[in-house]
N, C-alpha and C positions, 0 to 999 in steps of 0.2 A: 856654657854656663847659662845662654838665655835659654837653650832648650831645656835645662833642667827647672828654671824658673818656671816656664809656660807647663810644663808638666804638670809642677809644684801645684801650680795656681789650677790648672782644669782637673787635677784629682781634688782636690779641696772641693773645687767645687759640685763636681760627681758626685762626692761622699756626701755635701749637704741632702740635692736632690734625693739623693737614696734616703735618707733622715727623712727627709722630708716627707718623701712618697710610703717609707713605714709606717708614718707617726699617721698620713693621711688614713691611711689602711687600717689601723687599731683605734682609732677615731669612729670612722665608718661599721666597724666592729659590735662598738660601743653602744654607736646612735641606734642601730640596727636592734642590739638586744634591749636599749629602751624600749623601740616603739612595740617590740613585742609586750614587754610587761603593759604597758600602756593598753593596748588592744585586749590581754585577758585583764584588765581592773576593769576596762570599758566596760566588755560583756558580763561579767561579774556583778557590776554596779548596774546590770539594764536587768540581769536577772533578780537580783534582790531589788528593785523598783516595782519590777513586776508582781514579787512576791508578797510585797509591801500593800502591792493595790490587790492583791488576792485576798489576802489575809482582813483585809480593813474593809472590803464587802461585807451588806449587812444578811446576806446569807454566813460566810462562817462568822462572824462574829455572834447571831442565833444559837449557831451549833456548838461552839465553842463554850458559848453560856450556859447551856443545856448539858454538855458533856462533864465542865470542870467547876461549875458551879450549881447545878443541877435545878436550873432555872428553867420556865418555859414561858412562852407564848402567853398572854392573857386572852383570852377571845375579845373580841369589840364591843359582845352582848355581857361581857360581865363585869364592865367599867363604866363603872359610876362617876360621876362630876360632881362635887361639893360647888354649892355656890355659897360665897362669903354672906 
């Protein structure tokens, strides 16, 4: 009877470990494919930062005015200054 007691008692406990070392594992699983998502928002968000500082140069912002507004350049010689 005590052999079956000590049995009792180190499969119970086996079975936790094994729980335990699953649960570890689908944890690890998890964390793993965060850091991936993680990593492409990174690069994502350094791309559009980038594209952000491309865009907001005052070369295309020129072009852009030129193209969709059909705005240009004044020359320096053809601006006048009002004085009050």
């Amino acid at each position: 009877m005590k052999l079956f007691i000590w049995v009792f008692i180190l499969s119970i406990f086996a079975f936790g470990v094994v729980m335990m070392r699953i649960e570890i594992n689908r944890s690890g699983r998890a964390i793993g494919k965060l850091n991936n998502e993680v990593e492409i928002k990174q690069a994502r968000n350094q791309y559009l930062e980038l594209e952000c500082a491309r865009l907001s140069g005052p070369e295309e912002v020129f072009t852009s005015a030129e193209k969709k507004l059909h705005l240009r350049r004044t020359p320096p010689q053809d601006i006048v200054v009002l004085d009050d």
